[in-house]
C-alpha positions, 0 to 999 in steps of 0.5 A: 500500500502507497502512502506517497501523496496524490490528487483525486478527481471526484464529481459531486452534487451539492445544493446551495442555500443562496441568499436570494433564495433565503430571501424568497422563502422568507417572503413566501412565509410573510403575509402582506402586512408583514411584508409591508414592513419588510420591504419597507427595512429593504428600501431604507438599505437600498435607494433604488427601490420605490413604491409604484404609487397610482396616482389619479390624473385629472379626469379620474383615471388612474395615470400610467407610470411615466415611461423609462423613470422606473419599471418592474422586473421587466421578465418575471420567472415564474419559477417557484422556490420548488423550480429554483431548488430543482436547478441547483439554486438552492437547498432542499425545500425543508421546512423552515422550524423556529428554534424553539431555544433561540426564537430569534429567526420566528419573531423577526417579521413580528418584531419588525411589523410592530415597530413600523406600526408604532412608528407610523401611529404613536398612541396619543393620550386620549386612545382608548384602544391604545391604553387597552393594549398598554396593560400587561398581559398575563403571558408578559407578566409570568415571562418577565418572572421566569426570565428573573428566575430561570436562564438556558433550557429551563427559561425555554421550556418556561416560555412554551408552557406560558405561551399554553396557558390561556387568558383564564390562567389555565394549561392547555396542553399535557406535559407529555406532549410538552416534554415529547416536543422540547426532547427533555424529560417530562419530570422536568416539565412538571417541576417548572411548571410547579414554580410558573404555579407559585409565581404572580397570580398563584395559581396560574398555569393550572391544569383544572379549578382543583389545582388552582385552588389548591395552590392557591390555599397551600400557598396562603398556609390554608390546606388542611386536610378538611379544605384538601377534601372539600377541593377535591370534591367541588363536584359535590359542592357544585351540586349541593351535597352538603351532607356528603362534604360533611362526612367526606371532610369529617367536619360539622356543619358550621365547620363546613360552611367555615371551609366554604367561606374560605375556599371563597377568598381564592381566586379561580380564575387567575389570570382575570386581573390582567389585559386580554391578548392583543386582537387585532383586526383581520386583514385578507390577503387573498380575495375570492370572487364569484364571477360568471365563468366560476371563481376568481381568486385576487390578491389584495392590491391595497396590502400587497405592495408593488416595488419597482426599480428606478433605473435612471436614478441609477443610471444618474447616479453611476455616471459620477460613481467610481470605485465602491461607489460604483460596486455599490450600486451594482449591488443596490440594483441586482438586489433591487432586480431580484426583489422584485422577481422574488415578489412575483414568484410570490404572487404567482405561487399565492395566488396558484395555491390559493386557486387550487385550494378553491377548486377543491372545496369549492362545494365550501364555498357554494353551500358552506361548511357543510360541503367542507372537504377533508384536505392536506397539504400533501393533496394540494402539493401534488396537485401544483407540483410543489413540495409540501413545505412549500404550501405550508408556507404559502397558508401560514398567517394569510387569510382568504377574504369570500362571500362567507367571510373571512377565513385563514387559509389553514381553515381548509385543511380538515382530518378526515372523518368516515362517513358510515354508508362507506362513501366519501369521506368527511371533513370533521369540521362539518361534522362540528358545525352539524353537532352545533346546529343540531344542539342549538336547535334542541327543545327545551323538553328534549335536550340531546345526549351524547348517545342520541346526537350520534344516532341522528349523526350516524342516520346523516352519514357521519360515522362517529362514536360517542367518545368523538361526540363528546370530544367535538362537544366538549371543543365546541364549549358546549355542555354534557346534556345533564348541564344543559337540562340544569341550566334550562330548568333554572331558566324556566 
């Protein structure tokens, strides 16, 4: 064997990530208001991009864009990402995941959105909504105590249990899962989420009322043995079984109504103290319209910004440029020009995902959600001849704007559910609007059970089981039909 030195040839395949493609998939992702703000930072770098502003001549009509001061891309490629990624351009279409411990990646567009908003429209003193937005959320309050307490992993998975926790103060997830999404163990959640419980307002981060108030009493230096039972039994309480707390609680009756008085003194729902989660308005960036030859499926022309590239501000600029003046420039336009095509790629892709989306719940929107249609990602990326990730993008944070409303695009996408005569399947969302509408159209004297609804769902062709039911109900926030019955006859 030779161990003398010597050159190998070896021909490889190896995929790039370039920049511009970076910048195209970051563009796909944003909605219009988002990339609003975000070429809005690109112009203040670049001098040779502008907004293309219509602006109405005398007689009304909209003037054109005066000829040779600046134009778009004048050949846009309407290559998707997938297409770039085909040619060698760019990396494998992955999926693009926020890392969960860093999260900076993610909360760069927000960021960006809301600092452009407070810029454009400082709140004045007199702003009622303004005021409203300015106290503190839950959610900011238990952050600010875990980021004083907690650093590294722990703030991390400190953070995604505050994010679960909604604005009543309770958990909405199982630490399994938690401790199955952040790979850690699930002991280790549960012990974090046991101090988030002791931080201000005790008591937050509470999976049920019991835990609520149990913290809250063995905080305060109250939970004996009789308040522990009375806690765990509010069921009875609930309904009045006095005479059963008493010998559960091995307490008197004095004893018991003492015990009441002072379960009253805590707070079930910790988190009613502080300002609701920011609501703001609903803005399409994709409008369907019902036209003679079918639908038609716009974009928002007044949220999606049109950006040209002045050229001859370039060209008067480059006439007394030298060196990296001139480099400059360079750069500034092949930027400026690829911008410009990266947000037509957009568009084309949008408004391409968007038809096909359309066309295959079309029954939604011509007789609503009843004729909703289970759908995936993967049933749509097939047919456009995209990758997956790639509609996943495209849907994520944009909304459709149609005669039934406004919807987010990821609306669309249902499980399927199957129907019990052997045919097409369902989407569960239908099945959820029917269980509704027939639980809000029950008498009175006929209220519904669990098992009764799944008669009526499977005689309609749902197939569905009474734990499904009770699931959907329950989702839906609507009672057992002993809960019903109780709150008809204290109406009545």
């Amino acid at each position: 064997m030779s161990l003398a030195p010597r050159l190998d040839l070896r021909q490889s395949q190896q995929l790039v990530m370039t920049p511009q493609l970076q910048q195209a998939i970051r563009l796909l992702q944003l909605n219009n208001l988002e990339l609003q703000s975000a070429i809005e930072a690109e112009m203040e770098a670049n001098p040779l991009l502008e907004f293309a502003v219509a602006e109405p001549d005398e007689g009304g009509d909209v003037a054109p864009e005066p000829a040779g001061e600046t134009d778009s891309f004048s050949e846009p490629d309407p290559a998707t990402a997938d297409e770039l990624i085909a040619d060698g351009n760019g990396a494998a279409d992955a999926p693009i995941e926020a890392d969960y411990w860093s999260n900076t990646e993610a909360a760069e567009p927000e960021s960006a959105a809301s600092s452009a908003a407070a810029a454009r429209e400082p709140p004045g003193v007199g702003d009622i909504d303004a005021l409203a937005e300015m106290r503190t959320t839950l959610a900011d309050h238990l952050e600010a105590q875990a980021a004083a307490q907690l650093s590294g992993i722990n703030l991390a998975i400190a953070r995604y249990l505050i994010d679960l926790i909604d604005e009543a103060g309770y958990l909405r997830g199982d630490v399994p899962e938690v401790a199955a999404a952040l790979g850690v163990q699930p002991l280790r959640v549960e012990r974090i989420l046991k101090l988030i419980q002791r931080f201000d307002p005790v008591g937050a981060g509470a999976r049920t009322v019991a835990e609520c108030l149990m913290v809250q009493a063995e905080d305060a230096g109250a939970l004996t043995p009789p308040l522990r039972q009375l806690i765990r039994n509010l069921d009875l309480l609930a309904r009045g079984e006095l005479v059963s707390l008493r010998r559960i609680c091995r307490v008197t009756a004095d004893e018991l109504n003492g015990l009441i008085r002072r379960l009253r003194q805590f707070n079930p729902r910790p988190g009613a103290g502080f300002g609701p989660v920011e609501a703001r308005p609903v803005t399409p960036d994709v409008f369907v319209v019902r036209t003679a030859r079918g639908w038609s499926v716009e974009l928002n022309d007044a949220t999606c910004p049109r950006v040209l590239v002045n050229r001859s501000y370039h060209a008067e600029l480059a006439r007394s440029a030298h060196g990296s003046a001139r480099q400059f420039l360079t750069d500034c336009l092949q930027n400026a020009s690829w911008l410009t095509k990266a947000l037509d790629q957009r568009a084309r892709t949008i408004v391409r995902v968007v038809s096909e989306i359309v066309r295959l719940q079309e029954g939604f929107f011509e007789a609503g959600i009843s004729r909703l249609r289970p759908l995936t990602l993967r049933a749509v990326a097939d047919s456009v001849g995209m990758h997956e990730s790639t509609i996943s993008r495209v849907t994520s944070g944009k909304y459709l704007s149609c005669e039934r409303g406004v919807f987010e695009l990821k609306y669309f996408f249902t499980p399927a559910l199957s129907a019990s005569d052997g045919g097409e399947q369902v989407s569960t969302e239908a099945v959820k609007s029917r269980l509704k509408s027939l639980i809000d159209g029950e008498k009175p004297d006929a209220i519904l059970s669990d098992d009764k609804l799944v008669e009526v769902l499977r005689a309609e062709g749902f197939d569905v089981a009474r734990r499904t039911v009770a699931k959907y109900r329950e989702g839906l926030g609507i009672g057992s039909s002993v809960e019903r019955r109780r709150r008809v006859a204290l109406a009545g």
